[in-house]
C-alpha positions in Angstrom: 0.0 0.0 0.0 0.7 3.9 -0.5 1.3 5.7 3.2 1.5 8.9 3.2 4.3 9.8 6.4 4.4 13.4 7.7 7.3 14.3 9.5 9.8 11.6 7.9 13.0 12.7 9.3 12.5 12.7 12.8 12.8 10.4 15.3 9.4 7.8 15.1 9.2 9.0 11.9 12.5 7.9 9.9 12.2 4.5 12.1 8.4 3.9 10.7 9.9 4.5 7.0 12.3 2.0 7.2 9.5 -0.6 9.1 7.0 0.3 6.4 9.6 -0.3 3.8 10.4 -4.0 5.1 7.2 -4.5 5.4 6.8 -3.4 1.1 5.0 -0.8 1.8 5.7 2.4 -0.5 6.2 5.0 1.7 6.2 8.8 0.4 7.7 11.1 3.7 8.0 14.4 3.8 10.9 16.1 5.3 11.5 19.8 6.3 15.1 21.2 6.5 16.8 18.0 6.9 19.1 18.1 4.0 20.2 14.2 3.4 18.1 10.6 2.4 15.7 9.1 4.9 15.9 5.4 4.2 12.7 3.6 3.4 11.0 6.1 1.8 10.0 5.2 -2.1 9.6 9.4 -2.5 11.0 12.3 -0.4 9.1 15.7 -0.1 10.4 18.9 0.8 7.4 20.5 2.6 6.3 23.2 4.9 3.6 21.4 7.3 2.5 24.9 8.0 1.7 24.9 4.6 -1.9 23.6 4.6 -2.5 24.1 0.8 0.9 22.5 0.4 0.1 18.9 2.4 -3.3 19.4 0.8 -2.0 19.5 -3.1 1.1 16.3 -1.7 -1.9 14.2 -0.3 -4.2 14.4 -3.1 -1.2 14.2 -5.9 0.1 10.2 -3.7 -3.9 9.5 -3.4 -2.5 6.9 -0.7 -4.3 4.6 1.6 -3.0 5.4 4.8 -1.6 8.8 6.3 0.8 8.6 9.4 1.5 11.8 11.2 4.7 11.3 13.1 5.2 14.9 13.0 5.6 17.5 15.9 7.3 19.6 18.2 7.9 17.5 21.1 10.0 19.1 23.7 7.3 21.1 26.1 10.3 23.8 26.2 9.9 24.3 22.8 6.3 24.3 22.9 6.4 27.2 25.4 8.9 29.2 23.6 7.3 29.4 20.0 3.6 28.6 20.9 2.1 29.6 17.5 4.6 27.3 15.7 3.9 24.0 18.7 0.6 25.1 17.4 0.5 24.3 14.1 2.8 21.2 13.6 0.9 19.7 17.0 -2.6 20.3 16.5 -3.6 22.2 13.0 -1.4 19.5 10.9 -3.0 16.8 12.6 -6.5 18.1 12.0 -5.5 18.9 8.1 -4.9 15.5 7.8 -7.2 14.1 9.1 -9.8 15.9 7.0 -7.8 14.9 4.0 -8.1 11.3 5.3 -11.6 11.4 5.7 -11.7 13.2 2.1 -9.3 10.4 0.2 -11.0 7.3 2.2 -7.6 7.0 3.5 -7.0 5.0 7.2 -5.5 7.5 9.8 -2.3 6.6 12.2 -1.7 9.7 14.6 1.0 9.6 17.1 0.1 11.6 20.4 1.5 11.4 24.0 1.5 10.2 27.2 1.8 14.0 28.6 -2.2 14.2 28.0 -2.4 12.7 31.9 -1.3 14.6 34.8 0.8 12.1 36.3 -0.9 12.0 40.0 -1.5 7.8 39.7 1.0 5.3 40.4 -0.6 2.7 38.0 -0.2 2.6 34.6 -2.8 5.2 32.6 -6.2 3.2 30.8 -7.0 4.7 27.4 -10.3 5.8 28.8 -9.2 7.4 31.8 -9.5 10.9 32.3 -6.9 13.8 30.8 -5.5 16.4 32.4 -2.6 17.9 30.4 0.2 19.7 32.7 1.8 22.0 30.3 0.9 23.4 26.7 2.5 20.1 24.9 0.0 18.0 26.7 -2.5 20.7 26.3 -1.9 20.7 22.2 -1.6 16.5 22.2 -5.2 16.7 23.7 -6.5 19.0 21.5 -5.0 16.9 18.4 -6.8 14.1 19.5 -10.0 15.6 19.5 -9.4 16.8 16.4 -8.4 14.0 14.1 -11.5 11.9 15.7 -13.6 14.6 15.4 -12.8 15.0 11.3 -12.3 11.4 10.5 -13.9 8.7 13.3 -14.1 6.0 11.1 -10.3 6.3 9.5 -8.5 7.3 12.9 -6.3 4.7 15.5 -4.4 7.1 17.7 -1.4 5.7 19.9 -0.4 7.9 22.8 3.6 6.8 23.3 5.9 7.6 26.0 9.4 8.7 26.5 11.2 7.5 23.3 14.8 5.9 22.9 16.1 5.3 19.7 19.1 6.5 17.4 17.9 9.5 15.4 19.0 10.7 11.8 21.2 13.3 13.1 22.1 12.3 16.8 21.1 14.5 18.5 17.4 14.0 19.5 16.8 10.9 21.7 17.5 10.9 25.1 20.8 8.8 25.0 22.4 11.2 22.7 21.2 14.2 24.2 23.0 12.5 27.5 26.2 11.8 25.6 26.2 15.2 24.4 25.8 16.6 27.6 28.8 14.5 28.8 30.8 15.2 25.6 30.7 18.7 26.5 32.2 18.5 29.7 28.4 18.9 31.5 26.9 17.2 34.3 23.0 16.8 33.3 20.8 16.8 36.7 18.1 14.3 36.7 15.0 13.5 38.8 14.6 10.5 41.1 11.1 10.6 41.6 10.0 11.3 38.2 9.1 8.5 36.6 8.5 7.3 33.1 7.6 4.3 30.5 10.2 4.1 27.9 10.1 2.7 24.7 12.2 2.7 21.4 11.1 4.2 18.5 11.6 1.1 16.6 9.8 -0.7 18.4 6.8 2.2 18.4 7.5 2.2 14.3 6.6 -1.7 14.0 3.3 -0.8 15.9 2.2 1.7 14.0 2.9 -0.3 10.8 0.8 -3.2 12.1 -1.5 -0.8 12.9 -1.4 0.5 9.1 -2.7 -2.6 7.9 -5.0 -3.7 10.9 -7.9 -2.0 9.4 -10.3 -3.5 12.1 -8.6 -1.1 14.6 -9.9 2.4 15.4 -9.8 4.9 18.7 -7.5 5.6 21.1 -4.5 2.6 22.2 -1.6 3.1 24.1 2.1 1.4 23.9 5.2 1.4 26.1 8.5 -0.5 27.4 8.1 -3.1 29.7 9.6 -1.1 32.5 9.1 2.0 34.8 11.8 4.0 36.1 12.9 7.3 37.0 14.7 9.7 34.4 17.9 9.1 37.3 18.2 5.6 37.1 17.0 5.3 33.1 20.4 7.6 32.7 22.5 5.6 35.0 21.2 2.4 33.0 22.7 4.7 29.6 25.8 5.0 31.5 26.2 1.7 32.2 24.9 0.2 28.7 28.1 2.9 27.2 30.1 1.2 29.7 31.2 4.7 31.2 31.9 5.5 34.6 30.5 8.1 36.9 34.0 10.2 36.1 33.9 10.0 32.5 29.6 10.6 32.6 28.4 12.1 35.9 25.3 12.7 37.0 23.4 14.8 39.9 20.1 13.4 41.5 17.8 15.8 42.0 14.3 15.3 44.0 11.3 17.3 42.3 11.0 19.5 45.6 14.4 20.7 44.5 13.2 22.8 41.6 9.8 23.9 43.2 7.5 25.7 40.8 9.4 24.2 37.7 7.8 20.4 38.3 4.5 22.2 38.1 4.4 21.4 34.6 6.0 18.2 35.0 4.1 14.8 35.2 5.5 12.8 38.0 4.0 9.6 37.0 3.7 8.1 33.3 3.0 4.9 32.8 0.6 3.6 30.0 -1.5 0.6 30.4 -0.3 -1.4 26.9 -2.3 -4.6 27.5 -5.3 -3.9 25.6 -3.2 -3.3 22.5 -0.5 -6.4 23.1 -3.9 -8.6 22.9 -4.3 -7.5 19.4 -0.7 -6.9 18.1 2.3 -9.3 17.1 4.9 -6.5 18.1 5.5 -7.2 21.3 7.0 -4.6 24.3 10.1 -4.2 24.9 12.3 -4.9 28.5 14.7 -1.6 29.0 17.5 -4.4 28.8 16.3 -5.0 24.9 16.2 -1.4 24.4 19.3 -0.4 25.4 20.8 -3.0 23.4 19.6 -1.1 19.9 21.8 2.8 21.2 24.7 3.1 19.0 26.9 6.2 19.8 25.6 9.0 17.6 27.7 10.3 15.3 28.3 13.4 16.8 30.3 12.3 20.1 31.8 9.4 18.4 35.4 10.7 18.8 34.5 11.9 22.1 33.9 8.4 22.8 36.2 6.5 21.6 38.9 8.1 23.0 37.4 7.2 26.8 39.2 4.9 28.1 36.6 2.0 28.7 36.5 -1.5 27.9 34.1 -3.5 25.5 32.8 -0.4 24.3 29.7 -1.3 22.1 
């Protein structure tokens, strides 16, 4: 089949182009600035996905069968800082799409977040449980999702993902390179221990979202995660060790949320996603953080960095 794949070269995105692709899919992704290949994809766009008349004329030219919108702004500090652009990558793109689904008789795959919840329980987050988005990424995830359901019920499955590992295009986006930068630099990143989050990979999110491509019978709201729940501490002590770095070579601080007082307002305390429902119906399965850790390569970026630490059975 023809997918249609907004925002190709980032993180979910460039892994679900290479899934979809093994899977003989023919994937057409469109990219903004990035200025190389993205693997998988059968044709590469250069597009502005402010550019509603532009996605408009690229959907209607593919005609495909399925849309995927991996694309947004992601970081809630970004959000915060350029509202009006978080605005229309995070919640008018999804919309436009999903209008153009509905208007092509196209199936719907929409990628929100697990920052739609407050964080306030200490078991893992139902699908149907009530929202309460902390901060205005959370606030623009929700108001996605009620968007895209609202124009295209009947083409829509939305997957609300958490934290994401993975190895990006550029190396500089997923949370083990943005830690090996830090420590490249000569900077010691201070983390929370009593913040705690689901992670996943985005490969293993991508083969979800592919199976979820071609599971036609599937509509609404689903969630997926890792196996495991941990703080943002011990998930970059479990970097460290995978890197096989010491506490010299890559320190850390440990920080409690009561540290940074009105900052953790907007911070969830406690993700966790309740995946079972969707496992029932899928052949992807979750991943331990073990399994995960074991698809980080050093990004290209710190390579040198890295190699010249002296360490043992690097990876």
């Amino acid at each position: 089949m023809t997918i249609f794949l907004a925002g190709a070269s980032g993180l979910v995105g460039s892994a679900f182009a290479r899934a979809a692709a093994r899977r003989g899919h023919r994937v057409v992704g469109t990219v903004g600035t990035y200025p190389g290949t993205v693997a998988g994809l059968a044709r590469q766009r250069t597009l502005d996905l402010r550019d509603t008349s532009a996605i408009t004329a690229a959907v209607l030219d593919d005609f495909p069968q399925v849309i995927v919108n991996c694309a947004a702004v992601s970081a809630p500090e970004q959000c915060a800082a350029d509202p009006a652009r978080a605005q229309a990558l995070n919640v008018d793109l999804p919309a436009t799409l999903a209008r153009l689904a509905h208007h092509v008789s196209a199936r719907c795959v929409h990628l929100s977040s697990e920052q739609v919840f407050p964080g306030t329980s200490q078991t893992p987050y139902a699908a149907a449980d009530p929202v309460a988005p902390l901060n205005l990424y959370g606030r623009q995830k929700l108001a996605a999702e009620r968007a895209v359901h609202a124009a295209a019920a009947e083409f829509v499955v939305t997957v609300r993902a958490p934290l994401l590992l993975g190895n990006s295009l550029g190396g500089q986006r997923s949370l083990h390179e943005r830690l090996l930068g830090e420590w490249a630099a000569g900077r010691t990143p201070a983390l929370f221990t009593d913040e705690f989050r689901q992670p996943c990979t985005a490969e293993n999110l991508a083969e979800v979202m592919v199976e979820l491509c071609e599971r036609t019978d599937l509509r609404g709201m689903w969630h997926w995660g890792g196996r495991d729940v941990l703080s943002r501490y011990d998930l970059a002590c479990r970097v460290r060790a995978h890197f096989k770095l010491s506490a010299a070579q890559a320190p850390l601080i440990a920080i409690a949320r009561a540290e940074r007082g009105a900052e953790v307002a907007q911070r969830p305390a406690y993700l966790a996603l309740d995946t079972g429902p969707l496992q029932a119906k899928l052949k992807t399965r979750t991943l331990a953080l073990t399994e995960q850790l074991d698809e980080l390569v050093v990004p290209p970026p710190v390579r040198a960095w890295y190699l010249a630490q002296p360490a043992l059975e690097k990876p």
